[in-house]
C-alpha positions as CSV (number, residue, x, y, z in Angstrom):
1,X,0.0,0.0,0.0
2,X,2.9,2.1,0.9
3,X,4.6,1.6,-2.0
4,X,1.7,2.0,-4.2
5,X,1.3,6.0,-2.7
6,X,4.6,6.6,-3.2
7,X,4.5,6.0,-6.9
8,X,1.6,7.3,-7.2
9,X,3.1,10.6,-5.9
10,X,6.5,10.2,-8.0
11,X,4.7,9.8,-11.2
12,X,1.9,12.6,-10.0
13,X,5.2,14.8,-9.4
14,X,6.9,14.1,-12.7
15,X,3.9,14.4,-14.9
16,X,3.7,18.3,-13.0
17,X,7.5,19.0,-13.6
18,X,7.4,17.7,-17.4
19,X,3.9,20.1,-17.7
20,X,5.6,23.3,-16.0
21,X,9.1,22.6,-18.1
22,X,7.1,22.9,-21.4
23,X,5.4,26.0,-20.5
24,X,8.5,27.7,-19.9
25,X,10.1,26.3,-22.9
26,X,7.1,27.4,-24.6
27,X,7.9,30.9,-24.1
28,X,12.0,31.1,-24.1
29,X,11.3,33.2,-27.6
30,X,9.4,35.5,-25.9
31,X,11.0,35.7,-22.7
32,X,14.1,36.6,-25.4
33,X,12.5,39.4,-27.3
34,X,10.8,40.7,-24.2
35,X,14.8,41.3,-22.5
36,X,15.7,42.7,-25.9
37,X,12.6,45.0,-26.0
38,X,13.7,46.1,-22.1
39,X,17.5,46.5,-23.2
40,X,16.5,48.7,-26.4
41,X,14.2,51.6,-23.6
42,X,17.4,51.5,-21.0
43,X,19.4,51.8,-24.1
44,X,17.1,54.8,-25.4
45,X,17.4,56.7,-21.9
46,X,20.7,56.1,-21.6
47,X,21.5,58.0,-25.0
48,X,18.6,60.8,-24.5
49,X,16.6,58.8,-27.1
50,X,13.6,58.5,-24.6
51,X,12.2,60.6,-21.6
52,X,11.8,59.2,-18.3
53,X,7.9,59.5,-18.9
54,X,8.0,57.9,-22.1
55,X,10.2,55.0,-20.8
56,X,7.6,54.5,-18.1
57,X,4.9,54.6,-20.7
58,X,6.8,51.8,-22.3
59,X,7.6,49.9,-19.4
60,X,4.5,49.6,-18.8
61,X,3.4,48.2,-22.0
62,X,6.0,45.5,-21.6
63,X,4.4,44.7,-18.1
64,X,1.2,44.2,-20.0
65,X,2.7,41.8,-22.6
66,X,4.5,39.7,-19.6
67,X,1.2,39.7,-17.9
68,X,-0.3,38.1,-21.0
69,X,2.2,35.4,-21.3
70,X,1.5,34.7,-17.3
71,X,-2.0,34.4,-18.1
72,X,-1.0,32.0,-20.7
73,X,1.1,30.2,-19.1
74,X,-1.3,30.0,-16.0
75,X,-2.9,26.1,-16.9
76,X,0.1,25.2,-17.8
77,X,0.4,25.0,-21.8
78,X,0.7,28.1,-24.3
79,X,-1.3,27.3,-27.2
80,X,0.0,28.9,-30.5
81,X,-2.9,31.5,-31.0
82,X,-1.7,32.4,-27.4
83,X,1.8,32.1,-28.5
84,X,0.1,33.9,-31.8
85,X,-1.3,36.6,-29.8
86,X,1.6,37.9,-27.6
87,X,3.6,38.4,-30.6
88,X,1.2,40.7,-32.2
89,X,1.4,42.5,-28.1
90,X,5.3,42.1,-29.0
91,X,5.2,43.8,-32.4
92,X,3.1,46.8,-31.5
93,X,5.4,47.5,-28.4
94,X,8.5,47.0,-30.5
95,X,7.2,50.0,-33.4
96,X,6.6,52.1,-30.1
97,X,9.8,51.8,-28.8
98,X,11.0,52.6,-32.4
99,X,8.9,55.6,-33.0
100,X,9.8,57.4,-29.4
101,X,13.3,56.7,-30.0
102,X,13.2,58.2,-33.1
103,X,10.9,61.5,-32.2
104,X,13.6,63.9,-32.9
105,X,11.6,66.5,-31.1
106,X,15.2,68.7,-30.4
107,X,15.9,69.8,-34.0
């Protein structure tokens, strides 16, 4: 009986661990671009590319797209219209990160 629970709760264990490693390897492409995004808005106030308040307004829209991919990672498995849909979030952050870097409001 004893040994019965006890594989019961290895193989309960290692069908979680084997769900939660594919979810994150689900995401290691957009767990990528999103540290790329964030690199490119320190990079931007760092040169005088971007204001503090736009750099917040940025941040923030790379806080929504990471709250997105928790959401899809939440049960466990991102689906590729999930996977499908955070890219699109992705894209539209990356052409405003683009278009307040390039502002030249100075000259």
């Amino acid at each position: 009986m004893e040994t019965l629970r006890l594989m019961w709760l290895t193989l309960t264990l290692a069908a979680l661990t084997a769900t939660m490693a594919s979810a994150q390897t689900a995401t290691l492409r957009i767990d990528r671009r999103e540290a790329r995004q964030d690199a490119r808005i320190h990079q931007g106030v760092c040169g005088g590319e971007l204001t503090r308040g736009e750099a917040a307004r940025l941040r923030a829209g790379q806080r929504h797209v990471g709250r997105m991919e928790s959401r899809a990672k939440a049960d466990g498995v991102v689906t590729p219209r999930e996977r499908a849909r955070i890219g699109r979030a992705q894209n539209i952050e990356s052409r405003r990160i683009h278009r307040l870097e390039h502002n030249d409001i100075s000259g």
